[in-house]
MARLOSE-95711 format. One record per residue: x, y, z of N, C-alpha, C in turn. Coordinates in steps of 0.001 Angstrom, whole numbers, padded with zeros to 6 digits, always signed. Example, Ala and Ser with C-alpha at 12.3 -4.5 7.8 and 13.67 -1.06 7.14 Angstrom:
MARLOSE-95711
+013190-005690+007800+012300-004500+007800+013200-003300+007800/+012850-002250+007080+013670-001060+007140+012900+000030+007870/
END
This chain:
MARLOSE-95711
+092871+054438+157416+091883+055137+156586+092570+055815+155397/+091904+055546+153859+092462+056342+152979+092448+057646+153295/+093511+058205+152562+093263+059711+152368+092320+059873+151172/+091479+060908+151275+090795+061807+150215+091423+062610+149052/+091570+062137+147831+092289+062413+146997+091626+063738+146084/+092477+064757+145912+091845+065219+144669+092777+065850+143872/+092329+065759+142282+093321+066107+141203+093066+067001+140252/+093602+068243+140099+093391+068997+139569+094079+069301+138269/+093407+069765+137216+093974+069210+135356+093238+069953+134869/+094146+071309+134114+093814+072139+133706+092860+072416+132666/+092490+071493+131697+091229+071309+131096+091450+069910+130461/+090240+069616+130463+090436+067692+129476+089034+068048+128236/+090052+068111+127366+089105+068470+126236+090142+067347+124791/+091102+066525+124826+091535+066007+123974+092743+064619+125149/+093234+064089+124536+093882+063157+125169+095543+063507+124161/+096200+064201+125053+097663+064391+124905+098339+063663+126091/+099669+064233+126051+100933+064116+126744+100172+064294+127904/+099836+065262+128745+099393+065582+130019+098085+064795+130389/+097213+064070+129881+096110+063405+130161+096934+062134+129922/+097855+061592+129416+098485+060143+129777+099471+060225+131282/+099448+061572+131415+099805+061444+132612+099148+061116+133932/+098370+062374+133879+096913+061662+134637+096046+060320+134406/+096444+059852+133472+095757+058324+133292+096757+057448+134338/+097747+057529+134377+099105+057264+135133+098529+057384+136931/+098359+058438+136780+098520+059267+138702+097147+058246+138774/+096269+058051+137936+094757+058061+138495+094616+056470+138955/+095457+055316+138355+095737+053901+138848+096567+054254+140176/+097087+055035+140490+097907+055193+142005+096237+055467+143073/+095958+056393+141977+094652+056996+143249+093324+056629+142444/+092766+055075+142518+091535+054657+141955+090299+055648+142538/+090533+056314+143317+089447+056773+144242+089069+058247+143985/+090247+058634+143292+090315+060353+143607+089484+061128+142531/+088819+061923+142701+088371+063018+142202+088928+063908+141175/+088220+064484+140293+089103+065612+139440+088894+066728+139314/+089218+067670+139457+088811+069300+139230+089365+069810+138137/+088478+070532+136994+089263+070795+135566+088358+072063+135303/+089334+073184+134708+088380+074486+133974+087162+074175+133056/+087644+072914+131953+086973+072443+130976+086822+070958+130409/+085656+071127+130596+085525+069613+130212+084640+068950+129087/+085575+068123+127885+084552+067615+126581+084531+066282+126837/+083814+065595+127189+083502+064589+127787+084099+063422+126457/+083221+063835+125187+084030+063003+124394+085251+062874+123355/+085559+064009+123895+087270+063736+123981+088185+063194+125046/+087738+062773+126139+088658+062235+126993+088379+060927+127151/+089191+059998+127564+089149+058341+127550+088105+057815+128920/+087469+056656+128757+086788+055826+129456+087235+056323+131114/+088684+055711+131005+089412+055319+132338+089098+057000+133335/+089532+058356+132257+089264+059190+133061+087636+059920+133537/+087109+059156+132182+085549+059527+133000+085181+059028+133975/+085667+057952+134337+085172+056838+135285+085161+057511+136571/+085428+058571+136806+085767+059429+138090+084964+060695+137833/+084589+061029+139586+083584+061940+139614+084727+063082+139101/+084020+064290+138256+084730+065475+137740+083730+066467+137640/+084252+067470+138427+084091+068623+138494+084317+070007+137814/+083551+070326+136595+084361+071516+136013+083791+073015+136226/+084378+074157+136108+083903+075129+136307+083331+075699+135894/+082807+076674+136547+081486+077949+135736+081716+078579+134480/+083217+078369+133890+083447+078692+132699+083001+077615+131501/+083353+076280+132157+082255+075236+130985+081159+075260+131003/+080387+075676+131299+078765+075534+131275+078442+076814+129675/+079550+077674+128960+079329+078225+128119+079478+077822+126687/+079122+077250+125557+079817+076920+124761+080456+077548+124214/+080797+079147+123903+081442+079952+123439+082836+080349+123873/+082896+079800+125056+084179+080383+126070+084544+078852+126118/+083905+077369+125800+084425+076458+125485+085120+076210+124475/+084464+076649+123250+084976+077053+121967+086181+077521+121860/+086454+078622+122557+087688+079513+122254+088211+079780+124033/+088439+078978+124425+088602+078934+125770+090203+079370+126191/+091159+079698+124998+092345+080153+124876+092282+081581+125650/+091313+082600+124788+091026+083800+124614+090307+084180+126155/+090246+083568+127039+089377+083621+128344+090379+083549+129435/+091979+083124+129013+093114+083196+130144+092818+083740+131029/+092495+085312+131253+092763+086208+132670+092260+085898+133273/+090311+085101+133556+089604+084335+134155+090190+083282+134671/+091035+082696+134005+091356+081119+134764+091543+081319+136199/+092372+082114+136371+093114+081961+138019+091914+082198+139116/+090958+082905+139293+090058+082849+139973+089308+081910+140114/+089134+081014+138655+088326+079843+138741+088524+078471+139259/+089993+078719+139210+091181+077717+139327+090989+077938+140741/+090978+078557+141972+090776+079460+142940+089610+078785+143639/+088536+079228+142542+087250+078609+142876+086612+077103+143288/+087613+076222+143471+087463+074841+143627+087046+074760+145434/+086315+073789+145701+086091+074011+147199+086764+072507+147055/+087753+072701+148076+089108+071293+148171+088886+071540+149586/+087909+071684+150392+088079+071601+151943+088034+070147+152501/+087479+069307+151677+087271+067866+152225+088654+067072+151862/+089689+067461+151419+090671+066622+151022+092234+066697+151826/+092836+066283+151717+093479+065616+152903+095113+065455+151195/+095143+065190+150206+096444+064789+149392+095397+066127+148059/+096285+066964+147887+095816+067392+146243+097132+067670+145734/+096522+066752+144074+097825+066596+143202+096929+067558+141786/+097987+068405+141872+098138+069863+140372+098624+068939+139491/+097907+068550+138277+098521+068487+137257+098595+069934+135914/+099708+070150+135748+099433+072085+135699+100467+072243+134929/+100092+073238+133606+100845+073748+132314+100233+074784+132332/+099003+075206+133150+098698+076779+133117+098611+077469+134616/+097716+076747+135057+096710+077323+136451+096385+076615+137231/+096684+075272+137146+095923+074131+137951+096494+074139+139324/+097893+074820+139181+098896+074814+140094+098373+075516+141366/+097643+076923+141246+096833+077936+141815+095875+077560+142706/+095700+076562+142469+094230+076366+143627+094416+076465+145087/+093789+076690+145997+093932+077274+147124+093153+075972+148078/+094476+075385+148622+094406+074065+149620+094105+074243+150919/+093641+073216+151474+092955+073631+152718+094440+073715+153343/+094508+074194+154840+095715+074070+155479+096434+073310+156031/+095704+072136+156240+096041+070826+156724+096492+069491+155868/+096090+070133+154159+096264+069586+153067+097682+069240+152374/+097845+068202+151791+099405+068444+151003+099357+068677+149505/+099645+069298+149093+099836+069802+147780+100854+069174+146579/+100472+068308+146248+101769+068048+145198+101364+068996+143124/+102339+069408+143242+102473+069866+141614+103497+069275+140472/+102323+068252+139666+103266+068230+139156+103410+068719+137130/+104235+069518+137602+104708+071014+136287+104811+070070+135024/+103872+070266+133902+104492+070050+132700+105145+071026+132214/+104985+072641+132249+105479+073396+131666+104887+074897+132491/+105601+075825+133455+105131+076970+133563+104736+077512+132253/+103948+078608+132822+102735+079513+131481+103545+079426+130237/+103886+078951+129481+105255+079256+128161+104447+080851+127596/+103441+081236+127848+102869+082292+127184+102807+083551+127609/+103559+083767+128874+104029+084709+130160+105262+084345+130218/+105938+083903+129887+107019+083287+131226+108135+083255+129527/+108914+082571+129208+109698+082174+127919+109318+082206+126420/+108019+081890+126501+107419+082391+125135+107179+083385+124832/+106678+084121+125953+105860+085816+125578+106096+086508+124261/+107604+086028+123929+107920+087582+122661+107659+086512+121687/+107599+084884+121641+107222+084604+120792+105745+084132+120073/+105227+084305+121333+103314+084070+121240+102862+085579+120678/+103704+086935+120930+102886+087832+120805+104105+088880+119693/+104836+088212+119237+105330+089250+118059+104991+089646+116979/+104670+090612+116568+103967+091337+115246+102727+092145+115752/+102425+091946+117107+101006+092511+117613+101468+094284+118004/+100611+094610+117765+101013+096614+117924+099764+097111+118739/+099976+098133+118543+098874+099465+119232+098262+098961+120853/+096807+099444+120658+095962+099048+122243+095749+097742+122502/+096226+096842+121830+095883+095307+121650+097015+094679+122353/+098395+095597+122119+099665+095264+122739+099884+095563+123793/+099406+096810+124548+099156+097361+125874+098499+096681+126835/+097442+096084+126010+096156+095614+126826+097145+093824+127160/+097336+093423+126466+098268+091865+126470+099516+091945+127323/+100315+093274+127163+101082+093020+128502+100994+093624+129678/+099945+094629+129984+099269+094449+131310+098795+093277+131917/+098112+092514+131277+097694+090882+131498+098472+090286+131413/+099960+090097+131024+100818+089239+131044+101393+089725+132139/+101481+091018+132848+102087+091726+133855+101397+090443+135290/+100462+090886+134814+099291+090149+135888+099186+089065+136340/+099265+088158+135205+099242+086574+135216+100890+086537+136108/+101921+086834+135648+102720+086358+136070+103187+086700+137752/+102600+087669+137990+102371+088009+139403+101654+087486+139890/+100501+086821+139760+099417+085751+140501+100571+084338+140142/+100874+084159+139415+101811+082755+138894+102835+082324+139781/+103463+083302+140292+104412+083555+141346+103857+083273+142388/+103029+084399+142737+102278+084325+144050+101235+082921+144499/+100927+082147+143486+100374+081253+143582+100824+079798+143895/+102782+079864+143502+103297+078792+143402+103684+078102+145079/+103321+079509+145691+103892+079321+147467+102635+078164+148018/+101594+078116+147166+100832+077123+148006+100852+075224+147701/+102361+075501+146742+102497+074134+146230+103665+074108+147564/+103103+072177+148145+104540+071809+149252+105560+071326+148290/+104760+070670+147403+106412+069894+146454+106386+069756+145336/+106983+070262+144248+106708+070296+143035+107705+068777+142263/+107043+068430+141117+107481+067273+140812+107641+068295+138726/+108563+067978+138216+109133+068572+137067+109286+067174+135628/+108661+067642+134445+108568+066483+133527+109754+066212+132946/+110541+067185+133625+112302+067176+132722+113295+068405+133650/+114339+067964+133181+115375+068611+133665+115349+070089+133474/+114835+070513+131985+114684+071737+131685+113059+072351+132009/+112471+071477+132486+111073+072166+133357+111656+072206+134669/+112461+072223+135458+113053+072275+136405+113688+073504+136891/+114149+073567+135490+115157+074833+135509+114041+075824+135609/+113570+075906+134868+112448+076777+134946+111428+077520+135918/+111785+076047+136827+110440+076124+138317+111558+076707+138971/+112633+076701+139265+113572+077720+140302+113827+078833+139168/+114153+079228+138007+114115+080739+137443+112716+081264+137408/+111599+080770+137700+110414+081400+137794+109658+081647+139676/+110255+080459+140379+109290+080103+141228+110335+080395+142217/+111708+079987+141757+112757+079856+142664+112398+078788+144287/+111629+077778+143426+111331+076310+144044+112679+075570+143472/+112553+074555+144434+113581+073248+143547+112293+072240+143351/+112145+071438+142377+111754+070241+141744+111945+069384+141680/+111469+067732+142034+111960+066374+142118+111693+066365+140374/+112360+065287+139553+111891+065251+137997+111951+063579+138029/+110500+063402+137358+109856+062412+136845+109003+062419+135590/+109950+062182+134393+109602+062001+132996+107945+061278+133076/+107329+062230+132139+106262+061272+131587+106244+059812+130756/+104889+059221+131221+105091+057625+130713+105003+057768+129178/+105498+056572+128166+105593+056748+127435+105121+054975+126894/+104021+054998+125851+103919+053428+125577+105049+052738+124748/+105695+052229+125444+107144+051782+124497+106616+050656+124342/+105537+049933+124959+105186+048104+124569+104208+048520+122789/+103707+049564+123187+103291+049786+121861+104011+050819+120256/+104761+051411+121031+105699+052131+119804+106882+050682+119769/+107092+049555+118828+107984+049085+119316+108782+049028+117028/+110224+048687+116990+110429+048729+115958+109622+047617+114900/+109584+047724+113631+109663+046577+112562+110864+046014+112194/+110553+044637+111860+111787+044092+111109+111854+044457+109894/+113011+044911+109824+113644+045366+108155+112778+046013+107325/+112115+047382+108223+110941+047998+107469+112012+049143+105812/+111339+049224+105386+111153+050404+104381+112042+051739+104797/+113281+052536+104375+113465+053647+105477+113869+054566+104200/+111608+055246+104000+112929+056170+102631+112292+058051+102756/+112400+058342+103959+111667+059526+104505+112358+060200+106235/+112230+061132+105997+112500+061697+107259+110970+062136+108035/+110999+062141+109214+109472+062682+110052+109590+063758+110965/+108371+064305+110969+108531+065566+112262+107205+065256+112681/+106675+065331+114117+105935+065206+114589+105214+066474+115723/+104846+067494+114681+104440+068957+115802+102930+069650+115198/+102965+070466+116344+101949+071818+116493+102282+072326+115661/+101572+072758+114486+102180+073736+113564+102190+075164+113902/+102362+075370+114732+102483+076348+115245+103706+077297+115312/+104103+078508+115583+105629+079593+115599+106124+078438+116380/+106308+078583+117691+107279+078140+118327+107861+077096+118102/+107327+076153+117310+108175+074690+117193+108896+075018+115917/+109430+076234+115106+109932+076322+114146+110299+075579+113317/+108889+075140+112501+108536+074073+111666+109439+074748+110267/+109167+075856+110619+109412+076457+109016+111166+076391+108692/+111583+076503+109642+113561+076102+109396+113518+074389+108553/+112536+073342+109213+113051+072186+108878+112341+072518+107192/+111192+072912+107045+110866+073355+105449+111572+073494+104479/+112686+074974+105089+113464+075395+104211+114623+074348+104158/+114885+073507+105303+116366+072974+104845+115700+071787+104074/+114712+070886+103978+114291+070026+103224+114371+070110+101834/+114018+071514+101783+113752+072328+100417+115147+072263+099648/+116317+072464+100310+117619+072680+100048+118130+071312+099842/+117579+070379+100917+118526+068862+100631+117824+068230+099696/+116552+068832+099499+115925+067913+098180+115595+066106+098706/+115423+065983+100333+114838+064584+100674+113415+064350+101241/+113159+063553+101071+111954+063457+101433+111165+063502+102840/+110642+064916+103118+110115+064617+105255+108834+064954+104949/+108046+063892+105881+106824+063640+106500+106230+064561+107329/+105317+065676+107235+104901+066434+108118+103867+066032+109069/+103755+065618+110044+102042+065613+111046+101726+066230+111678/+100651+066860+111394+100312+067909+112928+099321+068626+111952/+098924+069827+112861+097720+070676+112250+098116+071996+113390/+097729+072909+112640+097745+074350+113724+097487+075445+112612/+097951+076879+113126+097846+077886+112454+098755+078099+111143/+099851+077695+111441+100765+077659+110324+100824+076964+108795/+099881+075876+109337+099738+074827+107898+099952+075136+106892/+098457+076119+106526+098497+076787+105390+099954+077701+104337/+101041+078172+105451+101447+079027+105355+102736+077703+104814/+102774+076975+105715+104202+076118+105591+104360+075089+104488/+102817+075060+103947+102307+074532+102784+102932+075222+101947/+102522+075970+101674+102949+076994+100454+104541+076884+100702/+105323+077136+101472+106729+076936+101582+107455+075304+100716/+106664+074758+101145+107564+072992+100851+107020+073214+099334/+108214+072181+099234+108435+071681+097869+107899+070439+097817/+108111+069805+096389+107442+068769+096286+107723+067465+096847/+108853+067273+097655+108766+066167+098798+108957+066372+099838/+107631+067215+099962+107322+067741+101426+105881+066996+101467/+105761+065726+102385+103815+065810+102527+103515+066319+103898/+102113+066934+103948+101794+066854+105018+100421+065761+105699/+100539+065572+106831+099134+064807+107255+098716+065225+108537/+097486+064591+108655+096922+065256+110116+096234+064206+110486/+095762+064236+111874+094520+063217+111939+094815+061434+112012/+096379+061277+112363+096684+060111+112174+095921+059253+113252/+096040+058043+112773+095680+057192+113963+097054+056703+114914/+096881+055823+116165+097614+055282+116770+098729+054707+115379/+097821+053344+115224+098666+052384+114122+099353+053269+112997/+098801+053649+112578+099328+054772+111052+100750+056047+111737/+100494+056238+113345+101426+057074+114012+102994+055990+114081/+102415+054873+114417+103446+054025+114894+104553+053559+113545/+103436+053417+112225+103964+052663+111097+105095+053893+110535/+104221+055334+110485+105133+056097+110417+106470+056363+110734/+106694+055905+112163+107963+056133+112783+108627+054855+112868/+107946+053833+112609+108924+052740+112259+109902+052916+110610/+109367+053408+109295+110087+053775+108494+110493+054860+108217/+110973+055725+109543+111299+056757+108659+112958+056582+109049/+113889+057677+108331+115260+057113+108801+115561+057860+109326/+115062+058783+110100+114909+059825+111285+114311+060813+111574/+113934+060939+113019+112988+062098+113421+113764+062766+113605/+112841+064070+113058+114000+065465+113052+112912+066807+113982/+113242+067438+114455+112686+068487+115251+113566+069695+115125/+112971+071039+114786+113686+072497+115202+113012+073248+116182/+112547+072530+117063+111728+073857+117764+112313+073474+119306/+111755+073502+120331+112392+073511+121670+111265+072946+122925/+111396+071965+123164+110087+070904+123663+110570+071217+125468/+108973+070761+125806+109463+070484+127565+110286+069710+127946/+109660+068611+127336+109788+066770+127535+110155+066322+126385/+108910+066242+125682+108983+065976+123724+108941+063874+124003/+108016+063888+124215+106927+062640+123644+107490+061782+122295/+107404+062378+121558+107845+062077+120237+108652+061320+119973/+109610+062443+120844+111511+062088+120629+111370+060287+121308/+110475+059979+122288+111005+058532+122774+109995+057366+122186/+108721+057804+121580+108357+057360+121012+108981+056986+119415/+109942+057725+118687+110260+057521+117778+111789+056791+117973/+112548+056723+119213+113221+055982+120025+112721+054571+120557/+111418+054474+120345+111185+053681+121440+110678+052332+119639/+110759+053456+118313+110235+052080+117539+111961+052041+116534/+113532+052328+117127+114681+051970+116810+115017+053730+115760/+114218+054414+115995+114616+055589+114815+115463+056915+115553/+116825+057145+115020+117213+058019+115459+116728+059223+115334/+117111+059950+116187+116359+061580+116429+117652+062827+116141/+116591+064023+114957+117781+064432+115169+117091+065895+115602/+117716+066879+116265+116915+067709+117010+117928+068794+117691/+116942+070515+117921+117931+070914+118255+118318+070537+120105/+119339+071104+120233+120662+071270+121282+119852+071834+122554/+118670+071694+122563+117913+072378+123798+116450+071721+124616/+116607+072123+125753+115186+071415+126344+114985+069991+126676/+113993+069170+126449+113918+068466+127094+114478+067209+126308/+115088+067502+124854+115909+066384+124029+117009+065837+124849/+117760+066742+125559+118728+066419+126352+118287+065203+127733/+117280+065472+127983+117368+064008+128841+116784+063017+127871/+116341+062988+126668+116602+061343+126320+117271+061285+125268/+117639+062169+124094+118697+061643+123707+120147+061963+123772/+121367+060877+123408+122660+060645+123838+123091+061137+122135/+123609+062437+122346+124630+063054+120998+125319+062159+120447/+125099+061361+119388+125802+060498+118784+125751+059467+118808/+124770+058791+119849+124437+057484+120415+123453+056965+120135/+122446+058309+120361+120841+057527+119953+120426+058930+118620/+121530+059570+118354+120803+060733+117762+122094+061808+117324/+121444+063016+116842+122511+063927+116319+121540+065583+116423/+122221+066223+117785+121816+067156+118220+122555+068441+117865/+121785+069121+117044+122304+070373+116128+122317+071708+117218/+123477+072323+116903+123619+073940+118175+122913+074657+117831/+122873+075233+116898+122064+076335+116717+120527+076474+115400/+119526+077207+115630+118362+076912+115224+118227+077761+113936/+119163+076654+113002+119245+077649+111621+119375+076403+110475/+118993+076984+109015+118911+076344+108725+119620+075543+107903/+121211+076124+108059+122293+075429+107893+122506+074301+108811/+122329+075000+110137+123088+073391+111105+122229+072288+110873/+120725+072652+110839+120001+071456+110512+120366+070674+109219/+120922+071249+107918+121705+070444+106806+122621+069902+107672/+123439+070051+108019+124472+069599+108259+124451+068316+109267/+123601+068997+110124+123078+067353+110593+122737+066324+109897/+121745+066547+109159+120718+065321+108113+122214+064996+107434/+123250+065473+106599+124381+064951+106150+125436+064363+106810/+125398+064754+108258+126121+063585+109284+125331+062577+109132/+123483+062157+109290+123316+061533+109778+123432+060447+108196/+123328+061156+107014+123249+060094+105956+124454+059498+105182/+125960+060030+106498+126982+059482+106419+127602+058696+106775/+126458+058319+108361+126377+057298+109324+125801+056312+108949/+124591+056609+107654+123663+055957+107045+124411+054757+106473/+125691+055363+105622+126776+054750+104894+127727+053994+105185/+127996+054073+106221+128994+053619+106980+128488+052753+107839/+128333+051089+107609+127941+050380+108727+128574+050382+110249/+129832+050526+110113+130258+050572+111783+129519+052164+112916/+129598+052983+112020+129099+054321+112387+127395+054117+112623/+126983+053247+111730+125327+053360+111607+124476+053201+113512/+123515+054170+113511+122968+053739+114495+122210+052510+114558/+122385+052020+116029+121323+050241+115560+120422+050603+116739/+119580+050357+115991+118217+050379+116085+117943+049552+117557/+118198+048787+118081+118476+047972+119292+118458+048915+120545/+120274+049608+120317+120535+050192+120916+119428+051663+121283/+118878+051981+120088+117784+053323+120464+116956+053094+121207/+116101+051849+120784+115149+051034+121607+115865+050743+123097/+116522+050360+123288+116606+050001+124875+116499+051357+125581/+117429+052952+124845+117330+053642+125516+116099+054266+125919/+114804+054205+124672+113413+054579+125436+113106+054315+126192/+113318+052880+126831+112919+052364+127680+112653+052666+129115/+113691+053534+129338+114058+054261+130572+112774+055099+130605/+111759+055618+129793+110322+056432+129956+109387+055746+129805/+109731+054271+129739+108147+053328+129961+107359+053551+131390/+105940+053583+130693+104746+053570+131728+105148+052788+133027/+105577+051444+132919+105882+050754+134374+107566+051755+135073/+107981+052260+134514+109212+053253+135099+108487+054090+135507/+107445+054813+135091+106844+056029+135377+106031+055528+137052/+105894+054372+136125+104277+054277+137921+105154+053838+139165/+106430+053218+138642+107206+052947+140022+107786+054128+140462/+108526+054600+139536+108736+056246+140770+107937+057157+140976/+106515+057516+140755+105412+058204+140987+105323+057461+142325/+104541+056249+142332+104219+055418+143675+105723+055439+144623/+106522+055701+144243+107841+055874+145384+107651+056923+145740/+107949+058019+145248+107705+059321+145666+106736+059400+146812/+105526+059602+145963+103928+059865+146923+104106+058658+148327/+105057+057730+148499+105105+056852+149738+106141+057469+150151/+107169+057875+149713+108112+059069+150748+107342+060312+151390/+106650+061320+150850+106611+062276+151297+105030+062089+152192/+104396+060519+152473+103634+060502+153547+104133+060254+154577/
END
């Protein structure tokens, strides 16, 4: 007799990194169920509607759908609120709260962590710096809070599964769990290189947001006077706009194809900010383009310092020159040059069929 599956995913309101994951888990478990805070039906793909889903008393509002950021302290109760008594396997897919839910006792629990709270936990001083007075009091009492339910909540996971080496680290300095790590899938049949494309641009691919410290790669662009590709959209836009110079573009809103064409000509992806996993990095690996990025997080499990890429120490905006001028010295130098071959094979190691064979290994060990 099957087991009764159910999967819990902290809201599906767009199709990222963490919903290709669950597109992943959900061919292991054709059968299983989903439990989510929030749900926009047409933002999420075919494959995951196709399954009964369950969302909570907090979606039925459009206002708290709207701005469903601003409603954090609620999650954990709601998250809480799932009735999982009929299930027999529940798998957390969890970057906030999903992790929290409260399993029957006879149940097995798998979690698997894209990222503890980054907004409690490692981010805090950087999600909430510049904020003052009763607004600041009131935010770290609630951050007091969250992270004490966060803790206390992680004891009802049996086995946690980690998207990287440095989400790992994290689940024993926070949880003081250990973590099995299984990289997210990555479409490498579809990011794949061009022949003898065009290579006259550098790319970044982020949240415009503080933490990915978009604004260092700005200023050093500004200084080398070359040409980088901005994509993304967030709070910062406006602001990082006004910073770039005139071969700075930005775009938003790309498609698949227009994502892919991008990273086939550019003559490297560059990143300053500090990723879980970072998607990007193997996707822009996976179409022959070296990466250049800082010295931290989850760059370190896919790219090889000097091999597939050129990983800068510190998050300033000298070392990042100094990189882009290693890398356009390598550019020069055919024996030094990276080949494109070689980058490509190394994505490979995060293709979707790598992903579903050690997911399906795993979940057949620990029955």
């Amino acid at each position: 007799m099957k087991k009764k599956v159910a999967i819990i995913h902290d809201w599906l309101n767009g199709m990222r990194g963490g919903e290709k994951v669950l597109e992943n888990i959900l061919d292991l478990f054709p059968d299983a169920d989903i439990f989510t805070l929030f749900l926009d039906e047409k933002k999420i793909s075919d494959k995951i509607m196709a399954h009964k889903i369950t969302s909570s008393a907090l979606n039925k509002y459009r206002f708290i759908r709207k701005h469903y950021r601003y409603f954090l302290p609620l999650f954990p109760s709601c998250v809480e609120s799932f009735d999982l008594r009929d299930y027999e396997l529940i798998i957390s897919s969890s970057h906030c709260v999903a992790k929290g839910i409260i399993p029957p006792p006879e149940a097995v629990h798998i979690s698997y962590i894209h990222s503890p709270m980054r907004y409690i936990w490692d981010q805090y001083y950087m999600y909430f710096t510049g904020i003052r007075g009763i607004k600041k009091s009131i935010i770290k009492n609630l951050a007091y809070k969250l992270r004490v339910w966060d803790v206390a909540s992680s004891m009802r996971v049996d086995n946690f599964i980690a998207n990287s080496n440095f989400v790992k680290q994290r689940i024993w300095k926070y949880y003081r769990r250990e973590a099995s790590v299984i990289h997210p899938p990555v479409d490498t049949d579809f990011f794949q290189p061009e022949l003898n494309p065009k290579k006259d641009y550098f790319l970044t691919v982020s949240a415009l947001v503080p933490y990915k410290n978009n604004q260092l790669l700005i200023k050093a662009f500004n200084q080398l006077g070359e040409k980088l590709v901005v994509v993304g959209k967030g709070s910062e836009r406006k602001k990082l706009q006004k910073m770039a110079g005139g071969k700075i573009e930005f775009k938003q809103d790309v498609s698949g194809q227009e994502l892919k064409r991008l990273y086939q000509h550019a003559r490297a992806y560059v990143f300053a900010g500090v990723e879980d996993f970072g998607i990007s990095f193997v996707e822009a690996q996976a179409c022959g383009v070296p990466v250049v990025a800082f010295k931290r997080g989850g760059v370190l499990d896919i790219v090889g310092h000097e091999k597939t890429g050129i990983l800068f120490g510190n998050q300033t905006v000298n070392d990042i020159i100094l990189a882009i001028n290693q890398l356009k010295e390598r550019e020069g130098d055919e024996k030094r040059r990276f080949k494109p071959s070689e980058i490509r094979e190394n994505s490979l190691r995060f293709s979707t069929d790598i992903f579903n064979q050690k997911v399906k290994k795993y979940f057949l060990e620990i029955q």
